[in-house]
C-alpha positions as a Markdown table, in Angstrom:
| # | Residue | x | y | z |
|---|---|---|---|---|
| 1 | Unk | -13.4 | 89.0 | -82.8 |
| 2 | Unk | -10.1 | 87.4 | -80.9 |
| 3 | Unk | -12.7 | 85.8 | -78.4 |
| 4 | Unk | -15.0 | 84.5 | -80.7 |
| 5 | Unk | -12.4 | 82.8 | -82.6 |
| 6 | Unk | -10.4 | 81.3 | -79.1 |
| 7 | Unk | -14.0 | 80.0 | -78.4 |
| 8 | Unk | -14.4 | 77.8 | -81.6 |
| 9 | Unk | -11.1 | 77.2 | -81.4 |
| 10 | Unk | -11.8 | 75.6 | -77.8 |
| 11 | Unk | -15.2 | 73.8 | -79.2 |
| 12 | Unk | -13.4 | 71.9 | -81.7 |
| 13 | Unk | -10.8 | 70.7 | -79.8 |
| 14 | Unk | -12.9 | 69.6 | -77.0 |
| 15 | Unk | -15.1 | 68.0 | -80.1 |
| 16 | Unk | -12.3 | 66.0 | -81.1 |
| 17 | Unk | -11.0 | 65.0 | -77.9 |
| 18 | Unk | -14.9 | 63.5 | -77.1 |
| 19 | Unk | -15.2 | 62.0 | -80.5 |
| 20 | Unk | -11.9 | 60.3 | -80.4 |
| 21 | Unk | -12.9 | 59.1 | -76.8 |
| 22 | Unk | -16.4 | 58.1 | -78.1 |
| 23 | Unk | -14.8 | 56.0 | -80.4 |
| 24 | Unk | -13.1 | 54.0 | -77.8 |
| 25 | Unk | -15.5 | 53.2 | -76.0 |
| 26 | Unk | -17.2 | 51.6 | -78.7 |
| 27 | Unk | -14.5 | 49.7 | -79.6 |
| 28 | Unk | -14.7 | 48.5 | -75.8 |
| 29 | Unk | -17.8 | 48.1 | -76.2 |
| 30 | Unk | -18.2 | 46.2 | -79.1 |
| 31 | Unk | -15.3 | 43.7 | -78.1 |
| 32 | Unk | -17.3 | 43.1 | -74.6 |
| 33 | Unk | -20.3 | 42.1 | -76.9 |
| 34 | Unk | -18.3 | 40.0 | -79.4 |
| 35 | Unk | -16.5 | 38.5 | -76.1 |
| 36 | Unk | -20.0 | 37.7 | -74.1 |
| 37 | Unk | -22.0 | 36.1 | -76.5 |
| 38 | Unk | -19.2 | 34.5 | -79.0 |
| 39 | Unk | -18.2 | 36.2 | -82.9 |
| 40 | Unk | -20.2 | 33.4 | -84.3 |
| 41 | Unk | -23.8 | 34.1 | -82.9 |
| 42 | Unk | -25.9 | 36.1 | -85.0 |
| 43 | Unk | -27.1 | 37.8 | -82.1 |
| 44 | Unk | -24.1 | 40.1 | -82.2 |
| 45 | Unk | -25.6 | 41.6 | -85.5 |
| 46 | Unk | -28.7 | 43.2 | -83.1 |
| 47 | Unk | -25.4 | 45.4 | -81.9 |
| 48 | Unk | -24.7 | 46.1 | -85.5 |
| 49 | Unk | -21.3 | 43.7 | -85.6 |
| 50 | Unk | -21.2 | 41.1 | -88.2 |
| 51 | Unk | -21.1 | 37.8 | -86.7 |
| 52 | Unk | -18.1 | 35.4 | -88.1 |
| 53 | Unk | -20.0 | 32.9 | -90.6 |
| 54 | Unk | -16.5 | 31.1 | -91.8 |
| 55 | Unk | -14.7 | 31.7 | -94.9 |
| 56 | Unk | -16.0 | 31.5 | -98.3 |
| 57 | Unk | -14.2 | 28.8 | -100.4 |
| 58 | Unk | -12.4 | 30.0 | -103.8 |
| 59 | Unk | -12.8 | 27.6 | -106.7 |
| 60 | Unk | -9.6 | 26.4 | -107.9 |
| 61 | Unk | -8.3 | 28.4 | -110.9 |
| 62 | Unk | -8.8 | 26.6 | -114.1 |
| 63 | Unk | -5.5 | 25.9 | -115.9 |
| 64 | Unk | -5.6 | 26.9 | -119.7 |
| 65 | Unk | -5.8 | 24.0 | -122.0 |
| 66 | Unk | -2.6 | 23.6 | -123.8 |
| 67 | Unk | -3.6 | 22.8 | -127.7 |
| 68 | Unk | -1.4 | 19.3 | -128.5 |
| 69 | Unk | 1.5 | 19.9 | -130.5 |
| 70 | Unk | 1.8 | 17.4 | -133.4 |
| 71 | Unk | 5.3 | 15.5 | -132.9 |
| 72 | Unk | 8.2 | 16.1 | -135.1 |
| 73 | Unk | 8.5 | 13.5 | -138.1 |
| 74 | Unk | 11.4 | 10.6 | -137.2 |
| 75 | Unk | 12.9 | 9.9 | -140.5 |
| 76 | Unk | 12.8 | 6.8 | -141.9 |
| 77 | Unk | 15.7 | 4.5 | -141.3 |
């Protein structure tokens, strides 16, 4: 039972050790691809990157308008 337990034990390790490597190279990878043909092309989306199309503009906020107040009375002189 010991062994069969060490032996998992050992699988998920070396699991983790090749995912975590796995996911550096893709990194690598993908930054060689973004780096060759530019992070604006759309042909970096064929690697499954989203190519940089610019930022979307927000509209100003609106400020709220303020109802007018009606001016105090001057008294009459």
């Amino acid at each position: 039972m010991g062994a069969v337990r060490a032996g998992k034990q050992e699988a998920s390790k070396q699991l983790r050790l090749l995912t975590s490597d796995s996911l550096r190279l893709a990194s690598v990878v993908f930054a060689a691809v973004k780096e060759h043909y530019g992070s604006r092309e759309e042909k970096i989306a064929e690697f499954g990157l989203q190519p940089f199309r610019g930022r979307k503009v927000k509209p100003a906020p609106e400020e709220p308008e303020l109802p007018e107040l009606p001016l105090p009375a001057q008294p009459a002189q």
